[in-house]
N, C-alpha and C positions, 0 to 999 in steps of 0.2 A: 366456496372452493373446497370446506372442509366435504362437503356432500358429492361433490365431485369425485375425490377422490376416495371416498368411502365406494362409491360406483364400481369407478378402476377396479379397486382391490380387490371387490368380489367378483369380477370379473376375470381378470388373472385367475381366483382359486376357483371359479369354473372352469375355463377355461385348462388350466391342470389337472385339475380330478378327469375331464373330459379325456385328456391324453392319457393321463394313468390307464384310464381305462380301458382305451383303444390299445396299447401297447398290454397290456395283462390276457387283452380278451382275443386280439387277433390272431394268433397260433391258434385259439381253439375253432376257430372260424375256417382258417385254414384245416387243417386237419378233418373237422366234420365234409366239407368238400371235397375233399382227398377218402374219403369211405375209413377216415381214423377215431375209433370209439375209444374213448375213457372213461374206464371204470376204476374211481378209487377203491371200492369193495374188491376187485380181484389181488391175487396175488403177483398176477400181471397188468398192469394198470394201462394199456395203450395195446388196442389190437383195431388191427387194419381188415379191412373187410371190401367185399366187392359187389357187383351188381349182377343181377340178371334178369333180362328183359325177354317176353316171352310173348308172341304173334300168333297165332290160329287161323285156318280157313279149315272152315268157318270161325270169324271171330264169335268173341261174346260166352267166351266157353269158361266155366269155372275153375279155379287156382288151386289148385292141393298142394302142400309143402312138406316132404316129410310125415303123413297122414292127416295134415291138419288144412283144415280149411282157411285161406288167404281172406276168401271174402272177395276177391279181387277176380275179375274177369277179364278176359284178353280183347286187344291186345292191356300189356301193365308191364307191371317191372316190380319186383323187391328189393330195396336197396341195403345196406349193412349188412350184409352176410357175411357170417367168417371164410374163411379159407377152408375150401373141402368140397364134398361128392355131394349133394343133397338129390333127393326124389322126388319128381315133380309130376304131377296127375293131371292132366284137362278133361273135365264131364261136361256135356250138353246135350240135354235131352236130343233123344231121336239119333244119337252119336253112339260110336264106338269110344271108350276112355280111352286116352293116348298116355303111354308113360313113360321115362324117359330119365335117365340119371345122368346129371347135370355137374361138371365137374366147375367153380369159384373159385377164381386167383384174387389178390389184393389190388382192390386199384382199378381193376378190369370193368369191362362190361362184357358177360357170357350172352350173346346174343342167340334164342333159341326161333330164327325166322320158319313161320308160315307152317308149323307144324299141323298135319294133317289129317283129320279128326273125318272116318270112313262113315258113312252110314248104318244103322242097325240094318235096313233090311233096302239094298240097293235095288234100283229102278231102272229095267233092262229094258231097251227097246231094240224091236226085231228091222230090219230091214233088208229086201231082196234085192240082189245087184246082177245076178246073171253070173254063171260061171266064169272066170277070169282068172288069169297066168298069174299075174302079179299086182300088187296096190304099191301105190307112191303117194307119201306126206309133201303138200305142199312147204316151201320153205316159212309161211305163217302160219303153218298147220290147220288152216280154214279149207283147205279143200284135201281131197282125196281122189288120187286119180287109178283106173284099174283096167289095164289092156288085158288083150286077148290074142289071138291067132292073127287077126287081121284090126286096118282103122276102122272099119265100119262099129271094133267090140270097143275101143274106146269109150271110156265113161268118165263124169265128171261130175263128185257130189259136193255139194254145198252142206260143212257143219251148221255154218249159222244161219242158215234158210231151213235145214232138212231137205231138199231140194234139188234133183240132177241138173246139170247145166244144159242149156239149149245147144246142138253142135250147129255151127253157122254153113250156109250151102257152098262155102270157100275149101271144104273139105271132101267134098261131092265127089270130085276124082281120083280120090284116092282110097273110096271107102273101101274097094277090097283086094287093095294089095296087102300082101304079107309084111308084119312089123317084128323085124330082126332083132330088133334094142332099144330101147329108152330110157331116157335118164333126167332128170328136173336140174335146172338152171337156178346159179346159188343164189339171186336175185329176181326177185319176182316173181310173175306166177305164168313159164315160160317152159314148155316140154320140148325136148329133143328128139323124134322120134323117129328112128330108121325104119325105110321102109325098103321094099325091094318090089320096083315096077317093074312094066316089058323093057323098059329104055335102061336098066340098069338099077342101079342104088340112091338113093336122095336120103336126104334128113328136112324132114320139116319141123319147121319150127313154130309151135303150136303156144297162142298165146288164149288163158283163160282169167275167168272173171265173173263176177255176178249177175252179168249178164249173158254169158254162154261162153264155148269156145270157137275157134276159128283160126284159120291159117295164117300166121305173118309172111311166114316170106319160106323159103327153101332155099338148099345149096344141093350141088352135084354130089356124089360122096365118094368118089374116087381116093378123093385126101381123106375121105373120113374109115376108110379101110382099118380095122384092128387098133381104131383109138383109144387109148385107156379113161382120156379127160377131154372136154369142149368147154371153153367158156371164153365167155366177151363180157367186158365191164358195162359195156350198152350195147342197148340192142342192136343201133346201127355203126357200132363199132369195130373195133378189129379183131377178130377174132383168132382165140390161140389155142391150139392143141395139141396134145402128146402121142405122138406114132412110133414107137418102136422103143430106143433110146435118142430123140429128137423131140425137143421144143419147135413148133411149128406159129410160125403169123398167117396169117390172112387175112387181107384187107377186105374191109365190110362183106363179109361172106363170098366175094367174090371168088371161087374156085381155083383158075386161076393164077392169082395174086399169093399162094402160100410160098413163103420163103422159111426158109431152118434158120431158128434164132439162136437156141441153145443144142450143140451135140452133148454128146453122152452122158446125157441126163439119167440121175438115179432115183431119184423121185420127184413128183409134182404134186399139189395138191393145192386147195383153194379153201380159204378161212379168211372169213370176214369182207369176202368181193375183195378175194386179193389172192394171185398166184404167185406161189412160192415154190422156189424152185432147190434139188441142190446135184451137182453134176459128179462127175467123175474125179475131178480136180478137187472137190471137196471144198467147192465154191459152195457160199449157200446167199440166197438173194429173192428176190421179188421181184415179179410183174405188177405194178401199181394200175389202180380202177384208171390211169389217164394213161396205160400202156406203155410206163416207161420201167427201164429192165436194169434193176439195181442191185450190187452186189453188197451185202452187208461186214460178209468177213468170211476168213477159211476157217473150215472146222479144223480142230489138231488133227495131229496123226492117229492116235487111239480109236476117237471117235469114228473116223473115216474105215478103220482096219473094223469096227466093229456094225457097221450099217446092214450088211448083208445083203441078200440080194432082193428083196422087198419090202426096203422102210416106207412106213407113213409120218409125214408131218403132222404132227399132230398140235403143236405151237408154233408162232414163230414173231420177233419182232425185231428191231436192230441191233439188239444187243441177248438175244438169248433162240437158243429154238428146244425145241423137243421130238424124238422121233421113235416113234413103237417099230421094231422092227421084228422081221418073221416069225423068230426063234425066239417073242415074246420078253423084249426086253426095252425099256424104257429108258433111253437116251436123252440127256439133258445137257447139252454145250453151249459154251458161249467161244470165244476168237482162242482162248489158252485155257481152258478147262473142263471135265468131262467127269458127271457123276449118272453114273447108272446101275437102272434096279430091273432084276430079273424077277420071272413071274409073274409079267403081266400078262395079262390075256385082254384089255382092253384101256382105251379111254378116252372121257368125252372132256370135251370145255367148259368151264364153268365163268365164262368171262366177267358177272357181274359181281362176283368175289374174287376174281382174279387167283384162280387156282383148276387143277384139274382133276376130274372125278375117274379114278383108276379102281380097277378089280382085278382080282386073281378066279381062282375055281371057286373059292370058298367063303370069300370076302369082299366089301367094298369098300373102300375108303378116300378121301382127299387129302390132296398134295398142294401144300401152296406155291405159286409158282414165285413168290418174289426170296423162298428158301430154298430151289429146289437144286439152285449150279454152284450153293454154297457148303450142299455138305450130303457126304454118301450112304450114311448111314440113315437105309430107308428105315430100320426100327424106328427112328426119331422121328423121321420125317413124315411118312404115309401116318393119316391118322386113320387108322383101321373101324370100322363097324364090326360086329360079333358077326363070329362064322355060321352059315347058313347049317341044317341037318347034315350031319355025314352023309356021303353017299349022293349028294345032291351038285351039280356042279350050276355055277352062274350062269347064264348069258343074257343076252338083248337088253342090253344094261343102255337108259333113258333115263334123262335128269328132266325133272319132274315137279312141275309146282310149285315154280319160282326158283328152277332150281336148286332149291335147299335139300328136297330131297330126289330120290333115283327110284324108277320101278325097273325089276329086274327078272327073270324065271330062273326058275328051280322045283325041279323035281317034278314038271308040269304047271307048277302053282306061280301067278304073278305074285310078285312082294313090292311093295314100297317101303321105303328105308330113308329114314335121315343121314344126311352127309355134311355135317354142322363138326368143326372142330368142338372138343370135350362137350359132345352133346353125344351120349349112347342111348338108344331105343329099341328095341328087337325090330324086325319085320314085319309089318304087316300082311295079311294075305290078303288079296282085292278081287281078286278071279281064277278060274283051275281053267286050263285047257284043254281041250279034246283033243286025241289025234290031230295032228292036219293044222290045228288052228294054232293064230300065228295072233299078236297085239300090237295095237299100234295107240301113239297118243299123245292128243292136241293138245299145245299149249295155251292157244288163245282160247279153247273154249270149256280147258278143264275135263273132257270125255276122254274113256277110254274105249275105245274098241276091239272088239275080238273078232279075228276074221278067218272065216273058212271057204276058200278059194274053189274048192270040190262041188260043193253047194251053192256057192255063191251067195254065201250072207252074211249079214255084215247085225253083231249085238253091240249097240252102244250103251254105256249107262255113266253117269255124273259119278267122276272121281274127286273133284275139285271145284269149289263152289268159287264162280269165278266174275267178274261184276262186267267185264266186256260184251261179253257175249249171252243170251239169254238159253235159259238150257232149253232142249229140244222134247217138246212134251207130247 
């Protein structure tokens, strides 16, 4: 008995010591998890610190910190960093160095995605296409389509082949009418293309693919006179479009069949295989992919006195929208409240950060959309990129490479630029343009193109090293 409880007892002062210990040690357990250092040696003995995690395409790229070699190659991450600015480097042979001043809060994680590391000496490939009006990005950016005067000059290239499409003999009769307009379908891989035969006007509707294109089906195009927008959520669906100040239906292309859904409509626009709409009443609402017609909420009065007379929708969901309008200004409302920033001259979506990518003449920057009908003061809010050369103004601004960052012109010269909140970088230059020539560029296969419509040629070369699609050798 008496060993018994000799047992017990040292049991108990294990048992004890055990909790002592657990109770002494867990704060500091805590705290190291929390990015909190202690240093009794300081004079400040507890400083909190943050992370940042850093991605490359090309991965595999080496880590400079402040000029000091990490050792670490991407993608990684640094953990314990004080609060502050530091400078971060990525080298990898055969690469341009990418650098980049990286701003560290406490607590945080500064995520630095998919930073984009150019080639030392890029690989241009030539290709002939025949003189042509205009080129259109498919909505997977896999194809490239380039009319002409007539359907016969239709062409149809294949990125991930290298490859023009076969045209199917379903097309035969229409090869040399005159094509007045065209436009690509927000879904699929689906052309609109007006034509103008002896019997009057038609739009065909041209469906393409890796294995060639071909005619689906046609409409009359009497309704389709002076349309600004077409779109149907299926292809054998109802179809809806904007004629004048009029929302128009038509039932499965049937000509017809068009009846006026919404009057004095102010603008229309489609994001995400979804038309949205907002009218004169200062209704604003959606046409949903199963074509029913929903009103979300009225914009105030402000907002409505301030739309002018051609906004674009440039967001929208059921509790918020955004709308760029003529006079370059960037409207953000929700049912009671309206914050807007002038001096916009553009901008695109960035739906998989849930924010939009906006520019002026002189800069780029992003706006988070979940702050944006919370507060007016764009200093705060736009996180701006450093301004391009004097003298130079923006355009053709393309979010680019995972959308993290944007290529943009200036001054002639393309640039890529990161659009990473407290991530600043300079611009990169990736190509100069010639007279005349215009860029276009895939997201599924990482190429950037430069085209010149007078010549009819088309230079591609690998912007972005991308694992979907094989590069075109």
């Amino acid at each position: 008995m008496t060993g018994y409880r000799a047992i017990t007892r040292a049991r108990k002062i294990v048992f004890w010591i055990a909790a002592a210990i657990f109770v002494l040690t867990w704060p500091l357990l805590i705290s190291y998890a929390l990015g909190i250092v202690i240093s009794p040696t300081s004079k400040q003995p507890v400083v909190e610190t943050g992370v940042v995690r850093v991605d490359s395409l090309p991965s595999g790229a080496r880590l400079w910190l402040n000029g000091t070699d990490t050792g670490k190659t991407t993608p990684t991450a640094i953990e314990r960093l004080k609060a502050g600015s530091y400078h971060i480097q990525l080298e990898k042979q055969g690469f341009r160095p990418w650098r980049a001043q990286v701003a560290v809060d406490i607590q945080a994680v500064r995520r630095v995605n998919s930073a984009v590391l150019l080639p030392d000496v890029a690989k241009v490939h030539l290709l002939s296409v025949g003189k042509y009006s205009k080129e259109y990005m498919s909505p997977n950016s896999q194809f490239v389509l380039f009319s002409g005067a007539t359907l016969s000059d239709l062409r149809v290239y294949d990125l991930k082949t290298g490859r023009f499409l076969t045209r199917s003999a379903t097309l035969a009769p229409y090869l040399n009418d005159r094509v007045t307009g065209m436009s690509l379908a927000p879904w699929g891989n689906l052309a609109l293309v007006h034509i103008l035969t002896d019997n009057g006007r038609r739009v065909l509707v041209i469906h393409f693919g890796p294995l060639g294109f071909d005619l689906s089906h046609f409409v009359e195009a009497p309704y389709f006179q002076d349309v600004d927008i077409a779109w149907s959520p299926t292809l054998s669906g109802t179809v809806y479009f904007k004629r004048g100040g009029t929302l128009w239906k038509m039932d499965t292309w049937i000509a017809t069949s068009a009846t006026p859904l919404v009057r004095n409509v102010l603008s229309v626009d489609i994001l995400n295989n979804v038309l949205y709409y907002i009218d004169s009443q200062g209704n604003f609402g959606e046409v949903t992919s199963f074509g029913r017609e929903h009103v979300f909420f009225k914009l105030p009065d402000q907002a409505r006195r301030q739309l002018g007379a051609d906004p674009k929708i440039e967001f929208a969901d059921e509790k918020l929208g955004a709308v760029l309008t003529g006079e370059g200004k960037l409207l953000f409302f929700n049912a009671d409240r309206l914050s807007a920033y002038s001096g916009i001259k553009g901008v695109a979506m960035d739906r998989a950060r849930d924010r939009l990518i906006v520019w002026s003449n002189t800069r780029v920057g992003s706006l988070p959309l979940g702050l944006a009908a919370r507060d007016a003061e764009t200093s705060r809010m736009i996180d701006w990129a450093p301004e391009v050369s004097k003298g130079s103004a923006i355009n053709s601004v393309t979010p680019a490479a995972g959308r993290s960052n944007c290529l943009f012109v200036s001054g002639g010269n393309v640039f890529i630029e990161p659009v990473l909140p407290g991530v600043v970088s300079p611009p990169e230059r990736v190509a100069t343009l010639a007279p005349g020539e215009s860029y276009q560029y895939s997201e599924s296969s990482g190429l950037l193109l430069i085209l010149d419509p007078q010549i009819g040629q088309i230079k591609t070369s690998r912007l972005v090293v991308h694992p979907l699609i094989p590069a075109l050798e």
